[in-house]
C-alpha positions in Angstrom: 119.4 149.1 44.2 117.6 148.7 47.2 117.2 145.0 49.2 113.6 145.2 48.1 114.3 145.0 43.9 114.5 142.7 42.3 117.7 142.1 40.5 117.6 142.8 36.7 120.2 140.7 35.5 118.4 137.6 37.6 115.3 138.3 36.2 116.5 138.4 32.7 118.5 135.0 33.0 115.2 133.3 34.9 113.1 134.6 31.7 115.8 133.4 29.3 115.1 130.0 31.0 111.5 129.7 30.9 111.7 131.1 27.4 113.9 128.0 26.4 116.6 130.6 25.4 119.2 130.5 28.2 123.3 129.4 26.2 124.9 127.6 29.5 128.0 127.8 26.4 128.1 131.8 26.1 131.6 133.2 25.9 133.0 134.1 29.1 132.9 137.6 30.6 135.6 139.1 33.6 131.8 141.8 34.7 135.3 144.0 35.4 134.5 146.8 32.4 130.8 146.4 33.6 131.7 147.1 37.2 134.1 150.0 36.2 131.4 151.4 34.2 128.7 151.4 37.0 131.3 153.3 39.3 132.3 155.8 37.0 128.1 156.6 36.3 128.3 156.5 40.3 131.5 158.6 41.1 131.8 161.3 43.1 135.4 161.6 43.8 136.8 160.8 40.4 135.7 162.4 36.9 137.0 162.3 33.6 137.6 164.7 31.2 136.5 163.7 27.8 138.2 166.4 26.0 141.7 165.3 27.8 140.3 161.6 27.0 140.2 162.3 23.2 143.7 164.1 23.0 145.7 161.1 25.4 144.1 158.9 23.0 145.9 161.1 19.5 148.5 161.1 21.4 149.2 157.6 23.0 148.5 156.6 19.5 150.9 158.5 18.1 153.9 157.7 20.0 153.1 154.1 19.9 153.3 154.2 16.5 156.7 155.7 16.6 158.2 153.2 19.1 156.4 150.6 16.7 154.8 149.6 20.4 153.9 146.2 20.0 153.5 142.5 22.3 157.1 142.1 20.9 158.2 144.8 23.3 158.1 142.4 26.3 160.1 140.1 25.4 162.9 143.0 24.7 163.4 143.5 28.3 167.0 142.2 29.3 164.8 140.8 32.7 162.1 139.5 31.1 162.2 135.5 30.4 162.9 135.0 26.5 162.1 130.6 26.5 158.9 130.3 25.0 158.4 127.3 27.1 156.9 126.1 30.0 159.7 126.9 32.4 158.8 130.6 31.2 154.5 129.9 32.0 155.8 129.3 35.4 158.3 132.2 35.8 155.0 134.6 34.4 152.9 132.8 36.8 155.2 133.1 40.6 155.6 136.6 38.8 152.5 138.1 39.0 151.5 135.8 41.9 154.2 138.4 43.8 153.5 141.2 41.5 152.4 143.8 44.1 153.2 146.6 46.5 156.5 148.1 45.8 156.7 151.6 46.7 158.3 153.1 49.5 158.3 156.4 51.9 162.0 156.3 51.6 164.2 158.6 49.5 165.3 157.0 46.0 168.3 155.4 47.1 167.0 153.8 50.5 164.5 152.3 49.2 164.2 148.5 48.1 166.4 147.2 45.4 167.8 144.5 44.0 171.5 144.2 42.9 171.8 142.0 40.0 173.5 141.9 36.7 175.7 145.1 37.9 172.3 147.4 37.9 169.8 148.5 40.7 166.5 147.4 40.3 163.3 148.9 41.8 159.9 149.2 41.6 158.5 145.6 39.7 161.9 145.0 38.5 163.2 144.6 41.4 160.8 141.6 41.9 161.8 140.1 38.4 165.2 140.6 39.0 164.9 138.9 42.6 163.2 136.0 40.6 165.8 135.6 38.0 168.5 135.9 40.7 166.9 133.3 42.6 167.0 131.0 39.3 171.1 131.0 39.3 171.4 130.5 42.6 169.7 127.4 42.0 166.9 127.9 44.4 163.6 126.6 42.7 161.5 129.6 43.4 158.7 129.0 40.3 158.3 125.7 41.3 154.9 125.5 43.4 156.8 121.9 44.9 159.1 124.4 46.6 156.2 126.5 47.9 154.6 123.7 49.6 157.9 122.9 51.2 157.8 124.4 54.7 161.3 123.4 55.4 162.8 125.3 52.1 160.0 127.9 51.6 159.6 130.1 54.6 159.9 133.4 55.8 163.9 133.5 55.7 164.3 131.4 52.5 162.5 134.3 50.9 163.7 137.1 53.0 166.9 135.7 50.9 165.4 135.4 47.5 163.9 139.0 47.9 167.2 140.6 50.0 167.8 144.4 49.4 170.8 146.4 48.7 169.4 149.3 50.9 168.3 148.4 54.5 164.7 148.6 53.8 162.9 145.2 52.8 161.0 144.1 50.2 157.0 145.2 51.8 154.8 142.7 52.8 157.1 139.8 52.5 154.7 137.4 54.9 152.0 137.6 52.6 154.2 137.1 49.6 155.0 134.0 51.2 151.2 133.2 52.0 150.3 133.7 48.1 152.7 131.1 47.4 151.2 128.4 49.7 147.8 128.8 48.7 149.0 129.1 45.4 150.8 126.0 45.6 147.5 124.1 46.8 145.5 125.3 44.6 147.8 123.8 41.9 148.4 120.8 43.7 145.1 119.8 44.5 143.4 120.8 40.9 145.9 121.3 38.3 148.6 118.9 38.9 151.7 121.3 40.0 151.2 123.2 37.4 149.5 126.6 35.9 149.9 125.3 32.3 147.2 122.9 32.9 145.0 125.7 34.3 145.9 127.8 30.7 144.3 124.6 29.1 141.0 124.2 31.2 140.4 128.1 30.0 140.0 126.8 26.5 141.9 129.6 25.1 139.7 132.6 26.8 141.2 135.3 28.1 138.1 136.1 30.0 137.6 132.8 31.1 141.3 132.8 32.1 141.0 135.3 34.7 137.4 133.6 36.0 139.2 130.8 36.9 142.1 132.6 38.7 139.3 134.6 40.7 137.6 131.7 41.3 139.9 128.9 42.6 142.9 131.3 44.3 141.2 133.9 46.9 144.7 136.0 46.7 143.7 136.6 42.7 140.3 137.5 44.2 140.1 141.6 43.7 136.7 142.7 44.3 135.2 145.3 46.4 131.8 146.2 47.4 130.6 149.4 46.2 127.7 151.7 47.3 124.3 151.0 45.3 125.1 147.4 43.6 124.1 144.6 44.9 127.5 142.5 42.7 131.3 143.7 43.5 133.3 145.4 41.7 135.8 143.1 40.0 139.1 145.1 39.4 140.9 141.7 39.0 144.2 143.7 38.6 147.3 140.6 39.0 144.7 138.2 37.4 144.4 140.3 34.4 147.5 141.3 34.1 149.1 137.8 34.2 146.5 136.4 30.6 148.3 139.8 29.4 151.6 138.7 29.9 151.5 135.2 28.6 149.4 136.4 25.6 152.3 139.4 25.3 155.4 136.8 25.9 153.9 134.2 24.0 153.0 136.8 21.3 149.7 135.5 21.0 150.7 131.9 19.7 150.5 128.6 22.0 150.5 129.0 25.5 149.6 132.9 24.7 147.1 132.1 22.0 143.6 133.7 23.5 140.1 134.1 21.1 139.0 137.0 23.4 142.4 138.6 24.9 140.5 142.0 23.8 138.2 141.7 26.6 140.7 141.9 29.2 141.0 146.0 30.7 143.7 148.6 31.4 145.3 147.0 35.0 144.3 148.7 37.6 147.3 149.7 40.0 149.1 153.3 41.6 150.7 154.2 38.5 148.3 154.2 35.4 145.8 156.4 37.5 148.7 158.8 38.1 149.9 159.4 34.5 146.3 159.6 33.6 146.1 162.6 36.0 149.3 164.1 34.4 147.5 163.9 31.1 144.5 165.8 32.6 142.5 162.5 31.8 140.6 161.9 35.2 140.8 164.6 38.2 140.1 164.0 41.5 137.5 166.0 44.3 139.6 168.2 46.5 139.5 165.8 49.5 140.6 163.2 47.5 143.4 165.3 45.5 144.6 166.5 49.2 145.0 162.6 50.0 147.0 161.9 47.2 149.4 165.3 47.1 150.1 164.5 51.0 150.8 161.0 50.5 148.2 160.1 52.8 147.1 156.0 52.6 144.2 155.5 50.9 143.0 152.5 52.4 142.6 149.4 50.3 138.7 148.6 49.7 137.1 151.6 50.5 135.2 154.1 48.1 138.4 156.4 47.4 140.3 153.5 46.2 137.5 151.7 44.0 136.5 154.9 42.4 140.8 155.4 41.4 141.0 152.3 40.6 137.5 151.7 38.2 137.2 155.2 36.5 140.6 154.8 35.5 139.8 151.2 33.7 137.2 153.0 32.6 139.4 156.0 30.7 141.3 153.8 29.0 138.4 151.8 27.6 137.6 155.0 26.6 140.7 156.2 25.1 140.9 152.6 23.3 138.0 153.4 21.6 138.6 156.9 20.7 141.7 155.2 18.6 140.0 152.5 17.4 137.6 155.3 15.7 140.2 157.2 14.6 142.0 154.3 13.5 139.9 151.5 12.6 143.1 149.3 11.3 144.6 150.3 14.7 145.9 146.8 15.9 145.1 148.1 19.8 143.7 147.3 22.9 143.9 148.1 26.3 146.6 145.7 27.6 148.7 147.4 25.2 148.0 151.0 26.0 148.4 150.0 29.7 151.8 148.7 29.0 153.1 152.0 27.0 151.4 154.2 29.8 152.9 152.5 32.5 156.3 152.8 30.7 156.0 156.3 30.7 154.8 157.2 33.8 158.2 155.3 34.8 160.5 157.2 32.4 158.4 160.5 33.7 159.2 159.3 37.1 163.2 158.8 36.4 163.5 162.2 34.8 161.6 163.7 38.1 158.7 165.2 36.1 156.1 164.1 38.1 153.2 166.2 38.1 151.4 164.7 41.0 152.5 161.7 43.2 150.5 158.2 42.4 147.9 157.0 45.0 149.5 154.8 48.1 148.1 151.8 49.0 149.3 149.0 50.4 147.2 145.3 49.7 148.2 142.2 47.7 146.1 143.9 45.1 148.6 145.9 43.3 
């Protein structure tokens, strides 16, 4: 769309309003299926195979039936917090604040871990193991107080809380620590200390959930300008991902309970893209693909990266509904399938069957 159109979706809300027909109370919407549809009509670097599509989907529904995949299944990891409390709203909360950027270039055993409870830890573990570690040693690491305490809560504190058992350190550490202090304001100054009361000013939306994340905390703020639209592209990956967890931990009851939680996409990070290439899902142009198999950085924000990132919402919206018509009963949507993918591209990834190496970029983002 050129400067010189006029924007549909404003013209349509200015005629709702001068037709006496404009709902200031309709349901919340993230725009972040909407955005990931308009780049995958737009996308030259990324495409999806339908007929791939339509066999993941048989077969994602398949084995999640046999694992009985279900929200249940967070809660069974031994890391994971089992209170279904408020003390556990603020662990999900610091944990997906942090919930970013954990590859390395370093071999398998030099790169970041976390020693605790006699096992290694990488990848997002090793941030939830750091957390929990943290915990018993009595250092009040969830508690956005701390955060706002420049004394307690700086760069060494959490080069502590985050301290490897290989020499290389947890990445991007300083802006770890700036998440927390403008998390901490933010809380402070609108929700009283703490992210339970921002759970209740959502009114049990998902959707509006995430809004409200994107809105009043710039570091929950992914969204990128894309060629040819006027609106970003909300991707919206931690915020997302942080209404799944509650909703999953919570198992849809009380802190967890959302109307909408179906609304909320696939997470868009490094490693669902990758196993969605394994499964001959999406395939990407040969500059693009020569990027990737290098292990060249794909720099956060630009057209590469948005077009990973959005086609593959996209394909699993796609393969959600490929199950859903297969299955009508099918109680799915597209946190869960994000969840069991992710899973597996990890297991794939332990038993060295990578096909093709996952995207690398390094931002706050994911």
């Amino acid at each position: 769309m050129s400067d010189d159109e006029a924007d549909p979706e404003l013209l349509a809300l200015l005629r709702q309003h001068f037709q006496g027909k404009l709902n200031l109370d309709e349901e919340p919407e993230t725009g972040v299926l909407e955005g990931a549809e308009y780049v995958y009509d737009n996308s030259i670097d990324v495409a999806l195979n339908m007929r791939a599509t339509k066999n993941a989907a048989a077969l994602i529904h398949h084995q999640m039936q046999e694992k009985e995949y279900s929200t249940e299944t967070w809660s069974e990891h031994e890391l994971h917090p089992k209170a279904k409390d408020e003390s556990t709203v603020a662990f999900i909360f610091t944990m997906d604040l942090l919930n970013f950027s954990f590859w390395s270039l370093r071999p398998e055993d030099e790169r970041f871990a976390v020693s605790y409870r006699d096992k290694t830890w990488t990848g997002y573990w090793s941030l939830v193991a750091s957390l929990q570690r943290a915990l018993d040693e009595d250092i009040p690491i969830t508690d956005p107080h701390f955060w706002q305490n420049e004394e307690e809560c700086n760069i060494e504190s959490l080069r502590h809380v985050f301290r490897s058992c290989t020499e290389e350190e947890i990445p991007l550490l300083e802006a770890r620590l700036s998440c927390l202090r403008e998390a901490g304001q933010v809380l402070y100054e609108k929700y009283n200390c703490s992210f339970v009361k921002c759970i209740e000013a959502a009114n049990k939306s998902a959707a509006g959930l995430v809004n409200l994340l994107a809105r009043d905390f710039d570091c929950f703020r992914d969204e990128f300008k894309f060629e040819g639209r006027r609106k970003p592209i909300r991707l919206l990956k931690r915020a997302q991902i942080l209404v799944a967890d509650i909703w999953a931990c919570f198992n849809g009851e009380g802190y967890g309970e959302f109307r909408d939680i179906d609304k909320i996409t696939m997470f868009a990070d490094y490693r669902v893209p990758q196993i969605l290439a394994t499964l001959g899902c999406i395939g990407y142009s040969p500059p693009l693909h020569a990027m990737v198999a290098r292990g060249d950085i794909v720099e956060s924000g630009t057209s590469y990266e948005v077009q990973l990132r959005a086609c593959s919402i996209w394909c699993v919206e796609l393969i959600r509904r490929e199950i859903k018509r297969q299955h009508p009963e099918a109680k799915i949507n597209a946190i869960l399938i994000d969840f069991f993918l992710y899973d597996t591209m990890k297991q794939l990834e332990a038993e060295g069957k990578e096909t093709i190496p996952h995207h690398r970029t390094r931002s706050i983002w994911y």
